[in-house]
mmJSON file of the N, C-alpha and C atoms, coordinates in Angstrom:
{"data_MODEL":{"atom_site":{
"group_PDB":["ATOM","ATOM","ATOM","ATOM","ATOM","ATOM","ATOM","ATOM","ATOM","ATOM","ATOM","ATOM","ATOM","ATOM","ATOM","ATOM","ATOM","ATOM","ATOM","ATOM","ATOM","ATOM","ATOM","ATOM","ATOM","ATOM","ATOM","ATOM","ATOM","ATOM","ATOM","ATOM","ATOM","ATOM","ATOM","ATOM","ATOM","ATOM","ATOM","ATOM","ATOM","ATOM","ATOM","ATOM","ATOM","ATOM","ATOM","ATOM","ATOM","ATOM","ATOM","ATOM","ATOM","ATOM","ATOM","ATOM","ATOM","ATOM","ATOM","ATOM","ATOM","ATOM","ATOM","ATOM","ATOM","ATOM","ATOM","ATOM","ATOM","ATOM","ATOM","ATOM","ATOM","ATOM","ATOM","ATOM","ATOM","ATOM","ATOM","ATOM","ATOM","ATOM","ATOM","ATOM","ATOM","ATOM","ATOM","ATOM","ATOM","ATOM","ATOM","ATOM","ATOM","ATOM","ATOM","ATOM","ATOM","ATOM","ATOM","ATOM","ATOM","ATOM","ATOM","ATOM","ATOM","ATOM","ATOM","ATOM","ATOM","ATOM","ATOM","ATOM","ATOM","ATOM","ATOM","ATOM","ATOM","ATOM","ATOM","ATOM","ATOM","ATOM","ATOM","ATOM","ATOM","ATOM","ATOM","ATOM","ATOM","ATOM","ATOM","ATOM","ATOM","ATOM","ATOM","ATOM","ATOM","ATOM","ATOM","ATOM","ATOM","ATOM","ATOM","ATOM","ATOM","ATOM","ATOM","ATOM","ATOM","ATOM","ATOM","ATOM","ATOM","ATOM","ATOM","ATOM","ATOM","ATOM","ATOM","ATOM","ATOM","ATOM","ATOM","ATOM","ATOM","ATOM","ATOM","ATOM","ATOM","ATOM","ATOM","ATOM","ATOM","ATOM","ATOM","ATOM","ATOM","ATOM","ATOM","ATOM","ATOM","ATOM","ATOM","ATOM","ATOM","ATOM","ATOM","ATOM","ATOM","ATOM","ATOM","ATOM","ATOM","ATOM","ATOM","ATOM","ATOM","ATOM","ATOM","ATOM","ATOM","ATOM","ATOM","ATOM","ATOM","ATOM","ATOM","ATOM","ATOM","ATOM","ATOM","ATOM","ATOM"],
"id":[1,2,3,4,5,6,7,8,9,10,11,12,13,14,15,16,17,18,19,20,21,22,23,24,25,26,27,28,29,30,31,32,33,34,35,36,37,38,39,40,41,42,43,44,45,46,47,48,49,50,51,52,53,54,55,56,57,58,59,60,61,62,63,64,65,66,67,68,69,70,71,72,73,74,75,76,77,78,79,80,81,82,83,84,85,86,87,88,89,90,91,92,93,94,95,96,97,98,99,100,101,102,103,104,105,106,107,108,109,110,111,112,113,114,115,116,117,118,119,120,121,122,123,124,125,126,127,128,129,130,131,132,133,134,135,136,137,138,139,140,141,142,143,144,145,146,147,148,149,150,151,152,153,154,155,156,157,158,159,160,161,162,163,164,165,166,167,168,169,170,171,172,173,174,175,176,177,178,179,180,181,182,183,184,185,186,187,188,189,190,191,192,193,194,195,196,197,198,199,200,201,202,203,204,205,206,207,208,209,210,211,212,213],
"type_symbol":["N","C","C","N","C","C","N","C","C","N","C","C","N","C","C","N","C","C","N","C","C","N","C","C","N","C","C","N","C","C","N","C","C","N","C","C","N","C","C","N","C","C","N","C","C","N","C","C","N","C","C","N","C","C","N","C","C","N","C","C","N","C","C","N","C","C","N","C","C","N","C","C","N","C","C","N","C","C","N","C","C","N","C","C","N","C","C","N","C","C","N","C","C","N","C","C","N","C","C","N","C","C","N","C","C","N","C","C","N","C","C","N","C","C","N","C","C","N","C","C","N","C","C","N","C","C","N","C","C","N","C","C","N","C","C","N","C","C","N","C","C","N","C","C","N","C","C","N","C","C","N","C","C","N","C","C","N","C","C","N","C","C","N","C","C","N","C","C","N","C","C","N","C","C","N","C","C","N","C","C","N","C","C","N","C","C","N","C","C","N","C","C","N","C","C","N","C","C","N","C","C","N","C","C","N","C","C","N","C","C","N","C","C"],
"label_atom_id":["N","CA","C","N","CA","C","N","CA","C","N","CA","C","N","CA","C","N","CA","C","N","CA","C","N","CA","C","N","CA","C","N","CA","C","N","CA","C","N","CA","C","N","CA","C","N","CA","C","N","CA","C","N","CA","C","N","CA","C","N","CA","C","N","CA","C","N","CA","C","N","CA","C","N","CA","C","N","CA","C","N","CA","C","N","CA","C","N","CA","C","N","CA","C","N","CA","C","N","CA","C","N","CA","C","N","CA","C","N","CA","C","N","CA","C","N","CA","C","N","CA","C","N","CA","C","N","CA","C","N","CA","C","N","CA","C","N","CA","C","N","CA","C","N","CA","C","N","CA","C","N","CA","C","N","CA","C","N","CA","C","N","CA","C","N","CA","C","N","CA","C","N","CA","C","N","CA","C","N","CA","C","N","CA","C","N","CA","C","N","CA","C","N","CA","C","N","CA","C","N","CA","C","N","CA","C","N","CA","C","N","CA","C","N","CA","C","N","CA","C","N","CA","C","N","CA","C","N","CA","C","N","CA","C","N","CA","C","N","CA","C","N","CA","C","N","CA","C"],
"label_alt_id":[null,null,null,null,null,null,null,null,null,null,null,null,null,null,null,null,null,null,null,null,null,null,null,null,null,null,null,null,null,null,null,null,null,null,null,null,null,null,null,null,null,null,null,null,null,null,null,null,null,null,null,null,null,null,null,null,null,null,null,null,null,null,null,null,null,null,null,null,null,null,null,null,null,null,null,null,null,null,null,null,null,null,null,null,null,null,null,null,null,null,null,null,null,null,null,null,null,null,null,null,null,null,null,null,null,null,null,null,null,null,null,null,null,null,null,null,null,null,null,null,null,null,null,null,null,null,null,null,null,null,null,null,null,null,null,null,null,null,null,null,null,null,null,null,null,null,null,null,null,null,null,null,null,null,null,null,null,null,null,null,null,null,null,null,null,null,null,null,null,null,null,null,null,null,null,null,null,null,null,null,null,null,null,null,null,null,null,null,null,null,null,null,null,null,null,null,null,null,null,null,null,null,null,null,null,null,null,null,null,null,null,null,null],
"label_comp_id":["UNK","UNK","UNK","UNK","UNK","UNK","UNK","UNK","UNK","UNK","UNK","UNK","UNK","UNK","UNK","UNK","UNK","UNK","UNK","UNK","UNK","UNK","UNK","UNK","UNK","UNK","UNK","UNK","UNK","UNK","UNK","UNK","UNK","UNK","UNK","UNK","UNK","UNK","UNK","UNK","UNK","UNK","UNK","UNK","UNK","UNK","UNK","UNK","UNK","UNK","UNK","UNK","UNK","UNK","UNK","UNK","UNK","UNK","UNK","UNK","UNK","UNK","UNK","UNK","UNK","UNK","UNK","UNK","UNK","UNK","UNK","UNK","UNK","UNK","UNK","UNK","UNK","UNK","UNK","UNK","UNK","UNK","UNK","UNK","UNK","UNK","UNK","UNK","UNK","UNK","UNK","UNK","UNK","UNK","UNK","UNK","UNK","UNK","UNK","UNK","UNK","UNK","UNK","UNK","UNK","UNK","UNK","UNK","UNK","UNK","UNK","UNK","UNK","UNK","UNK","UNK","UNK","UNK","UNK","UNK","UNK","UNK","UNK","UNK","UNK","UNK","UNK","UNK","UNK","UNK","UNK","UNK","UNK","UNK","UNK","UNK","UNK","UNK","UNK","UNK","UNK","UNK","UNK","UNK","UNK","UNK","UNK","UNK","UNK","UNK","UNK","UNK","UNK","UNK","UNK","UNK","UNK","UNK","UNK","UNK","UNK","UNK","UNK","UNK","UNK","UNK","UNK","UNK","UNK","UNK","UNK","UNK","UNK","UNK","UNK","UNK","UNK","UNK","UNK","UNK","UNK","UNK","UNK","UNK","UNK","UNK","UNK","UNK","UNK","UNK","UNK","UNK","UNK","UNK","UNK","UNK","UNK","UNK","UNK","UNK","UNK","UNK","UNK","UNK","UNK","UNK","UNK","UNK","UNK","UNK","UNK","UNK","UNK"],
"label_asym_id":["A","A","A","A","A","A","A","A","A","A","A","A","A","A","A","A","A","A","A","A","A","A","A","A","A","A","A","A","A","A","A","A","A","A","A","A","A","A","A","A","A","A","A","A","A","A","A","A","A","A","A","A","A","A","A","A","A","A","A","A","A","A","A","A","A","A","A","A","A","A","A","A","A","A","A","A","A","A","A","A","A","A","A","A","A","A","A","A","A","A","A","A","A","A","A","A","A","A","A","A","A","A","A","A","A","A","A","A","A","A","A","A","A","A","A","A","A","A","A","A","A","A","A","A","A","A","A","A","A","A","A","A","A","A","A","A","A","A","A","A","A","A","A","A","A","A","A","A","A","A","A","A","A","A","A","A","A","A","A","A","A","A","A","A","A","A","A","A","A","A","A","A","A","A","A","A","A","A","A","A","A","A","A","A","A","A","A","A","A","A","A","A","A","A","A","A","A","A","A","A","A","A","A","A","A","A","A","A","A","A","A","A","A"],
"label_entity_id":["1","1","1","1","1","1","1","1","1","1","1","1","1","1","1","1","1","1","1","1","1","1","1","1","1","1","1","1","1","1","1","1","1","1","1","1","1","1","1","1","1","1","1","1","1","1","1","1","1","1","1","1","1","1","1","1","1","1","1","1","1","1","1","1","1","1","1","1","1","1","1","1","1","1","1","1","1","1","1","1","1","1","1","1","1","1","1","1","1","1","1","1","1","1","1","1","1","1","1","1","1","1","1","1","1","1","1","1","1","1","1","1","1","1","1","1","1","1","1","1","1","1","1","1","1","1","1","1","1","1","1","1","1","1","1","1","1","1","1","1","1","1","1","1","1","1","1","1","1","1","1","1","1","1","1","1","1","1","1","1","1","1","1","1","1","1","1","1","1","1","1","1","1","1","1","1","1","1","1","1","1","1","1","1","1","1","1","1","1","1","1","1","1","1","1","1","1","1","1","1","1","1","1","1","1","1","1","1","1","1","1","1","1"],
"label_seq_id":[1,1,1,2,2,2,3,3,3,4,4,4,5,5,5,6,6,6,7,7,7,8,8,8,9,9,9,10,10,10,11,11,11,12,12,12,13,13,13,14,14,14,15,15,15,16,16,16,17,17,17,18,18,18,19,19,19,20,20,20,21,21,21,22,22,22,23,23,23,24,24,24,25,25,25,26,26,26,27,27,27,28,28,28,29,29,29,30,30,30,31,31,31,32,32,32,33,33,33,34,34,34,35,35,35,36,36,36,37,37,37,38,38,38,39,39,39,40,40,40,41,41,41,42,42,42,43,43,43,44,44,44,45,45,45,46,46,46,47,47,47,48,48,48,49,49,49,50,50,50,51,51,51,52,52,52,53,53,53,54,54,54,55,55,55,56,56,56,57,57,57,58,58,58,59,59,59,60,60,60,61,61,61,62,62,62,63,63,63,64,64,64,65,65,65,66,66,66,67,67,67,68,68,68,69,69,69,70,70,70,71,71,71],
"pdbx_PDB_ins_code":[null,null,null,null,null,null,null,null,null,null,null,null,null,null,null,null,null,null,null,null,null,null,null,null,null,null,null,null,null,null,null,null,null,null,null,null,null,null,null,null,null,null,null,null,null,null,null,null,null,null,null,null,null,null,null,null,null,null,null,null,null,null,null,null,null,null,null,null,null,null,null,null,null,null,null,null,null,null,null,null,null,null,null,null,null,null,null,null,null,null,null,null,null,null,null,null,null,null,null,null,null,null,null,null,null,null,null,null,null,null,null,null,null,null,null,null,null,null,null,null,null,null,null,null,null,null,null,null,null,null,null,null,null,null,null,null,null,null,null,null,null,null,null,null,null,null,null,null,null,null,null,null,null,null,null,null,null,null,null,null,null,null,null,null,null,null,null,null,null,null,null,null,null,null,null,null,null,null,null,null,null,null,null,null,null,null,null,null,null,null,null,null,null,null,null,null,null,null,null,null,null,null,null,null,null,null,null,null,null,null,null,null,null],
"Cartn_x":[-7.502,-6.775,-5.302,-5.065,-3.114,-2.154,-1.194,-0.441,1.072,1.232,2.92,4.186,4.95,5.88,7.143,7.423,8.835,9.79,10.615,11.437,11.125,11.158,11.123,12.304,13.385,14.634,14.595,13.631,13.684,12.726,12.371,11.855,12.874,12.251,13.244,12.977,11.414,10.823,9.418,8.968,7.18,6.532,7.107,6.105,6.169,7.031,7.286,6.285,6.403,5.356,4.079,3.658,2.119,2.025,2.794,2.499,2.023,2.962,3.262,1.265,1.332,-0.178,-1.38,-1.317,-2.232,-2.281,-1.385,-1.488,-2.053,-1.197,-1.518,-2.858,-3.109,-4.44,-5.703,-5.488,-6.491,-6.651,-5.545,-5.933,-7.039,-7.988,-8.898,-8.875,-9.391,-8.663,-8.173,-7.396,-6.665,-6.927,-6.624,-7.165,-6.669,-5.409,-4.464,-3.075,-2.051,-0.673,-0.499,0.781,1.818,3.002,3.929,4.811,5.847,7.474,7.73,9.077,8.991,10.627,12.237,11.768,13.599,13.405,12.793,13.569,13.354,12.181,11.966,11.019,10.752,9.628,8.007,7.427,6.075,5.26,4.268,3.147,1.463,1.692,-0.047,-0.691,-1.836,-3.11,-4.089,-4.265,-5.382,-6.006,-7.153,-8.117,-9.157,-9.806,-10.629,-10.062,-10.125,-9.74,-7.809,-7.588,-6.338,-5.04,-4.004,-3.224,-1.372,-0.662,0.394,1.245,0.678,1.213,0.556,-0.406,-1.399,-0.97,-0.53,0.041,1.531,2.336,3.538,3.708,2.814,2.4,2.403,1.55,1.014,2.362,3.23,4.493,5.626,5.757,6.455,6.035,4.814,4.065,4.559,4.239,4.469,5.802,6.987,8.285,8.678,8.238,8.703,8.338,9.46,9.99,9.691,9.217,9.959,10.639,11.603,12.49,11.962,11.647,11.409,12.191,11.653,12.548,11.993,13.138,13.143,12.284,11.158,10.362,10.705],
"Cartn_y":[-16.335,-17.591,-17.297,-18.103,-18.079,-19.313,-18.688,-19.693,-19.808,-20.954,-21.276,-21.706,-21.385,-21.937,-22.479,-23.875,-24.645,-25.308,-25.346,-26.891,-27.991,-29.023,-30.484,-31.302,-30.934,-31.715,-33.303,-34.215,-35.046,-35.765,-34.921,-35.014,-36.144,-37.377,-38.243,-39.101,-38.624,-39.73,-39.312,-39.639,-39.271,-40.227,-41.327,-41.147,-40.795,-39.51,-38.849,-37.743,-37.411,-36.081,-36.5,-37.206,-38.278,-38.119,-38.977,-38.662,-37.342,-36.535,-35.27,-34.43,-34.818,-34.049,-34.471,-36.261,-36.84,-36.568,-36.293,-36.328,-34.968,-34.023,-32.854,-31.962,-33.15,-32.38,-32.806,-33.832,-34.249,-33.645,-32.339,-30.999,-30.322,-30.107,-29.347,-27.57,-27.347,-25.809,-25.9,-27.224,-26.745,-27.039,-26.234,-26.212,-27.091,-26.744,-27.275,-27.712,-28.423,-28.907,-29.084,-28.468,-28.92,-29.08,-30.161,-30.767,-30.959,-30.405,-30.819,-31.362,-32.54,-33.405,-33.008,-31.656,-31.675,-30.468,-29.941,-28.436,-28.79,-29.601,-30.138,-28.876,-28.319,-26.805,-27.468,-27.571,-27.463,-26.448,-25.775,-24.844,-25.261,-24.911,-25.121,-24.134,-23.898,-22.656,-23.07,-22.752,-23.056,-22.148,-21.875,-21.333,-21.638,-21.14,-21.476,-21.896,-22.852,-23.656,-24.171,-24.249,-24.618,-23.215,-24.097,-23.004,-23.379,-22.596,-23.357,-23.924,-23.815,-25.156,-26.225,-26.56,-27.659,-28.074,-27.465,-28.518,-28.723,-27.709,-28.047,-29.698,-29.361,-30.651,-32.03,-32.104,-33.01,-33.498,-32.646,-32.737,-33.529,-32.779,-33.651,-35.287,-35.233,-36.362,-37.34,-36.908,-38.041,-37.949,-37.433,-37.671,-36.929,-36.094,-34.741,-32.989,-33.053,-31.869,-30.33,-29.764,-28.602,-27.986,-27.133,-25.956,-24.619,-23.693,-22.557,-22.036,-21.302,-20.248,-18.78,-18.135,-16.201,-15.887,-15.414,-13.968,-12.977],
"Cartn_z":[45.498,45.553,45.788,46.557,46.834,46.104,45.85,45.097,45.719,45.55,46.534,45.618,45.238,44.141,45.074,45.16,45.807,45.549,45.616,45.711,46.235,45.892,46.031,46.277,46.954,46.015,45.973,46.53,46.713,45.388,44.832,43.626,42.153,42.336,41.15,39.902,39.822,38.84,39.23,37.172,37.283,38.529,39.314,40.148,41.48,41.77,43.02,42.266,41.376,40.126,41.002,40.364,40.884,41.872,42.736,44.617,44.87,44.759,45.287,44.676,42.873,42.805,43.463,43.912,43.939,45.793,46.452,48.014,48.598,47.261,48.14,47.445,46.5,45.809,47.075,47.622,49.268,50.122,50.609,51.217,50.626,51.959,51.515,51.428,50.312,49.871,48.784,48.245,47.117,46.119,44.95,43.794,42.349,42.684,42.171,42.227,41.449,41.972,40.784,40.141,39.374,40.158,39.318,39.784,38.879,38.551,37.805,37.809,37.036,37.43,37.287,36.099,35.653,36.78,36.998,37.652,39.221,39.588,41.125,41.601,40.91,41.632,41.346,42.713,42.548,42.985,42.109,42.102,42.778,43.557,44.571,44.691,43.919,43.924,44.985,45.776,47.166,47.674,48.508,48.878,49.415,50.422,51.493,53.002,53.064,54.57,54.404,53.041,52.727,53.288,53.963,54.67,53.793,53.87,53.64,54.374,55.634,56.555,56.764,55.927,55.912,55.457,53.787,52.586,53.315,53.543,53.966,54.746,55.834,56.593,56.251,54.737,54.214,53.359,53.039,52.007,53.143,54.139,55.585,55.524,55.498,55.986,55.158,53.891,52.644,51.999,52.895,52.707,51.42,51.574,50.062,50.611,51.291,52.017,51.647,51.318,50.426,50.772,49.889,50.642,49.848,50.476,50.03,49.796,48.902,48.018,48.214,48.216,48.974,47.687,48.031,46.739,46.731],
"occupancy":[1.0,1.0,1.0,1.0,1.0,1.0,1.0,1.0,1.0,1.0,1.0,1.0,1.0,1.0,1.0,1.0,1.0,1.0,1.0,1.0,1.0,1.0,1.0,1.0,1.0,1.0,1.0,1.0,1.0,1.0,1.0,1.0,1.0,1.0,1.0,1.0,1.0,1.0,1.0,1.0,1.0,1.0,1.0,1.0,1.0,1.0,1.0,1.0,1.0,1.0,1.0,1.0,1.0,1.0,1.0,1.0,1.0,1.0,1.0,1.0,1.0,1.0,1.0,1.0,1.0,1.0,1.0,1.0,1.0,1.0,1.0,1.0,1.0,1.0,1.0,1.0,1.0,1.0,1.0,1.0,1.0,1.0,1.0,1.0,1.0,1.0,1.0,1.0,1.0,1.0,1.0,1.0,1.0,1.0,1.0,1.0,1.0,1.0,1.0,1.0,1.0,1.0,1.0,1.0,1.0,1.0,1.0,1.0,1.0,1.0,1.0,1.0,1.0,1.0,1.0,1.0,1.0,1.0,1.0,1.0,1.0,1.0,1.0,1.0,1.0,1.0,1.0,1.0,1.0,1.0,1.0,1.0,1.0,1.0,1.0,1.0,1.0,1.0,1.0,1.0,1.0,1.0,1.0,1.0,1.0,1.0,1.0,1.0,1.0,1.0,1.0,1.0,1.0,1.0,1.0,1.0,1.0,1.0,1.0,1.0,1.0,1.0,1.0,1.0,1.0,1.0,1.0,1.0,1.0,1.0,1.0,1.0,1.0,1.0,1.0,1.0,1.0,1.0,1.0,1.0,1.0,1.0,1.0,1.0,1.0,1.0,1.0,1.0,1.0,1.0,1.0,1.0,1.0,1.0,1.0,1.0,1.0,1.0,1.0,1.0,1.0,1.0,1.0,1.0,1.0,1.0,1.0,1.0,1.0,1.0,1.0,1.0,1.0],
"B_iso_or_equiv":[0.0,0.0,0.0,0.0,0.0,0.0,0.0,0.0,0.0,0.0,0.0,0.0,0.0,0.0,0.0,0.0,0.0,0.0,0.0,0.0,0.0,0.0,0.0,0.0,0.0,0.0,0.0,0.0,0.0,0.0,0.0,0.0,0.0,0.0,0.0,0.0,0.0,0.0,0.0,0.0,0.0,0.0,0.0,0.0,0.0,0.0,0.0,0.0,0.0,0.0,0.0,0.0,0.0,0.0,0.0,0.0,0.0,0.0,0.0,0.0,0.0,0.0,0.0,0.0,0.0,0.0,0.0,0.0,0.0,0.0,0.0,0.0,0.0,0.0,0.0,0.0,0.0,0.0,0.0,0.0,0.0,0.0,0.0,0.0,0.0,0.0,0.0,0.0,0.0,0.0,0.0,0.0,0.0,0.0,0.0,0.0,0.0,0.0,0.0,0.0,0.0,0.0,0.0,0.0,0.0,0.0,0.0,0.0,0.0,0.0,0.0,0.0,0.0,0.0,0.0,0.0,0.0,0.0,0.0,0.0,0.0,0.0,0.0,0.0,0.0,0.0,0.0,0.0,0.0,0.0,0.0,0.0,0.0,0.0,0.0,0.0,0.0,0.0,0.0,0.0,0.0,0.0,0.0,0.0,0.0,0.0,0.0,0.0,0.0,0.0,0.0,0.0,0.0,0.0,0.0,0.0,0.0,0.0,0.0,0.0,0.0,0.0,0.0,0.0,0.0,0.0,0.0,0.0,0.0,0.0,0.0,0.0,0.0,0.0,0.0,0.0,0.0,0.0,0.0,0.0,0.0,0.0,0.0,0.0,0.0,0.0,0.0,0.0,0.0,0.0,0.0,0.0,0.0,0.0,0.0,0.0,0.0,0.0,0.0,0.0,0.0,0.0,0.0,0.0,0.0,0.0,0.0,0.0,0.0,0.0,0.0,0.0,0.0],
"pdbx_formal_charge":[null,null,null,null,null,null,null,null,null,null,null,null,null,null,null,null,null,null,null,null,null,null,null,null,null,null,null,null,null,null,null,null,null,null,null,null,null,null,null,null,null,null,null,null,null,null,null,null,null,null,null,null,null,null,null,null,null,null,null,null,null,null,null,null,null,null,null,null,null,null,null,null,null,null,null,null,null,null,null,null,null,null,null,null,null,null,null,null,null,null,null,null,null,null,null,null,null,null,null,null,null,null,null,null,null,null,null,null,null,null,null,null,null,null,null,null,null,null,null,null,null,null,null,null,null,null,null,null,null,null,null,null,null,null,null,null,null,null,null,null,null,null,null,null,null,null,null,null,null,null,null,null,null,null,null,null,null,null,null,null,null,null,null,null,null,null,null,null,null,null,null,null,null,null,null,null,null,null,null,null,null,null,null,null,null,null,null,null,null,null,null,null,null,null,null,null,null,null,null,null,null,null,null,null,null,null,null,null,null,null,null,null,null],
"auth_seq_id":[1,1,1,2,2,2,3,3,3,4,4,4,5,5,5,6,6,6,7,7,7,8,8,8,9,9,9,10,10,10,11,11,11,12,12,12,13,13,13,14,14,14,15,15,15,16,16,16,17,17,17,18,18,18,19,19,19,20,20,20,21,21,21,22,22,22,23,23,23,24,24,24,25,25,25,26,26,26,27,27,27,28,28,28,29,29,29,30,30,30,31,31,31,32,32,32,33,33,33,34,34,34,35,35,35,36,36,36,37,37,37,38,38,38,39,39,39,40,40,40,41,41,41,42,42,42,43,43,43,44,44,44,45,45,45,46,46,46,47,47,47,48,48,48,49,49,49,50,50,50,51,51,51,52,52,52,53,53,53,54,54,54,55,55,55,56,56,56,57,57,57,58,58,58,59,59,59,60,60,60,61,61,61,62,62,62,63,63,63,64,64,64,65,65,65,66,66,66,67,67,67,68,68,68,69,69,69,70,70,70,71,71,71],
"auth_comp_id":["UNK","UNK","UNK","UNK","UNK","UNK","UNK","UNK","UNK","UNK","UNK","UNK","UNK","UNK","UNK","UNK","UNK","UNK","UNK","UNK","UNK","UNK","UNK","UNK","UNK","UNK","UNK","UNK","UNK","UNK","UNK","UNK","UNK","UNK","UNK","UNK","UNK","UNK","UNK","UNK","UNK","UNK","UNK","UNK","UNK","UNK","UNK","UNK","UNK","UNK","UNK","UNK","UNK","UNK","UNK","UNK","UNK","UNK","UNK","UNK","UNK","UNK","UNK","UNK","UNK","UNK","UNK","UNK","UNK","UNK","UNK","UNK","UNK","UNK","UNK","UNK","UNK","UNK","UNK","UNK","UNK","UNK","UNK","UNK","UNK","UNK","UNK","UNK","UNK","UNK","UNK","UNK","UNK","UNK","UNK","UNK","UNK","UNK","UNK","UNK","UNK","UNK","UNK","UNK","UNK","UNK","UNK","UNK","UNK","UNK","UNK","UNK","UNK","UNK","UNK","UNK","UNK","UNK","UNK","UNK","UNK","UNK","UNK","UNK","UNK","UNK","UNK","UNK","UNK","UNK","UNK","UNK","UNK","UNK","UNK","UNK","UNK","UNK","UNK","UNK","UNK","UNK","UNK","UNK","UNK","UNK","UNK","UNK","UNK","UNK","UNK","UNK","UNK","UNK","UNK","UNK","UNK","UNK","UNK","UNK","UNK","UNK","UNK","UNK","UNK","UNK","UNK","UNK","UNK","UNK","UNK","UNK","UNK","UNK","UNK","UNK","UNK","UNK","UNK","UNK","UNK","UNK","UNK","UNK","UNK","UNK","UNK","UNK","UNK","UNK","UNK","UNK","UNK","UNK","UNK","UNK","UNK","UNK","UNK","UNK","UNK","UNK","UNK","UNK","UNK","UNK","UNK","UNK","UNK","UNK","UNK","UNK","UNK"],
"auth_asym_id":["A","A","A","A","A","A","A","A","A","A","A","A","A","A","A","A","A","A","A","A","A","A","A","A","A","A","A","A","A","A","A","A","A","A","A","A","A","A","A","A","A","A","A","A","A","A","A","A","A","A","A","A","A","A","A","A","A","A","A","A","A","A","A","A","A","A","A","A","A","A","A","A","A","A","A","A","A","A","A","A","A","A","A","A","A","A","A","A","A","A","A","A","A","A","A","A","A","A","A","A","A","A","A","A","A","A","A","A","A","A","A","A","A","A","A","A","A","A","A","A","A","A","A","A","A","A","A","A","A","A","A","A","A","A","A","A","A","A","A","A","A","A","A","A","A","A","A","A","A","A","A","A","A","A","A","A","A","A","A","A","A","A","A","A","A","A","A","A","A","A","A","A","A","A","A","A","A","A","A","A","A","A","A","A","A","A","A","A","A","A","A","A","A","A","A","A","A","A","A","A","A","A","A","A","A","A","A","A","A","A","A","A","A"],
"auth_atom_id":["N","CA","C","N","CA","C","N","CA","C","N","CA","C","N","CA","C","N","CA","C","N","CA","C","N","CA","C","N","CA","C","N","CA","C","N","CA","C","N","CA","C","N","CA","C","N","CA","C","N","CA","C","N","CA","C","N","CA","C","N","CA","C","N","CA","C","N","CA","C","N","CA","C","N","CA","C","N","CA","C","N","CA","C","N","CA","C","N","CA","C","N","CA","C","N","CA","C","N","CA","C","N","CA","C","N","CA","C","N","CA","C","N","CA","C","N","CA","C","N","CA","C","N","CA","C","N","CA","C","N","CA","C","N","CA","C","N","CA","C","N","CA","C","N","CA","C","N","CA","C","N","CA","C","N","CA","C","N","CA","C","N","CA","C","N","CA","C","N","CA","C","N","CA","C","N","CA","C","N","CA","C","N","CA","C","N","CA","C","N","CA","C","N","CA","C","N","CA","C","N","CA","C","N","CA","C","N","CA","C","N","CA","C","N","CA","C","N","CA","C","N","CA","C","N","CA","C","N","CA","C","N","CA","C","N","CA","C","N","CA","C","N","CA","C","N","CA","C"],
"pdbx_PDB_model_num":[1,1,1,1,1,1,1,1,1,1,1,1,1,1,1,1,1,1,1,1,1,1,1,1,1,1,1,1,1,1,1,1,1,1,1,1,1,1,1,1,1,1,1,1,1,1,1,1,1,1,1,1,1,1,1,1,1,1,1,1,1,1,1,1,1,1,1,1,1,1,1,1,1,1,1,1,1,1,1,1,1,1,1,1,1,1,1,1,1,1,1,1,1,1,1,1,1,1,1,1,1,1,1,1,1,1,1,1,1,1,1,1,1,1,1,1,1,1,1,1,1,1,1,1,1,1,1,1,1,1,1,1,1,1,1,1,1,1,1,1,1,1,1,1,1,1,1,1,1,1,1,1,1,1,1,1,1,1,1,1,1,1,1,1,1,1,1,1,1,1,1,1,1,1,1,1,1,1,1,1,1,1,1,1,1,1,1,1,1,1,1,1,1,1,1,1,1,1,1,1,1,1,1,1,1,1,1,1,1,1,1,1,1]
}}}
């Protein structure tokens, strides 16, 4: 399983939290989504058919950007 850790900055309230678990949990592949409001970093565990330009995609789509961060 692969896991993605990001920024959100557009991140402003539990229900951008919500959106963000509930949209990108509809990619197929993924396992999971945390989301969290004070720091704006969300965590996505995925696998199989799930890519991280799928979810990226899906984050574009539904107007919550991410910005990556250097590992």
């Amino acid at each position: 399983m692969d896991s993605k850790t990001f920024k959100v900055p557009n991140i402003g309230c539990n229900g951008c939290v919500r959106t963000i678990q509930n949209e990108v949990a509809l990619v197929p592949g993924v396992k999971s989504v945390k989301a969290d409001l004070p720091t704006k970093m969300v965590t996505v565990n995925f696998e199989g058919g799930a890519t991280w330009e799928a979810i990226k995609a899906k984050l574009v789509e539904i107007e919550y950007a991410p910005e990556e961060i250097a590992a």
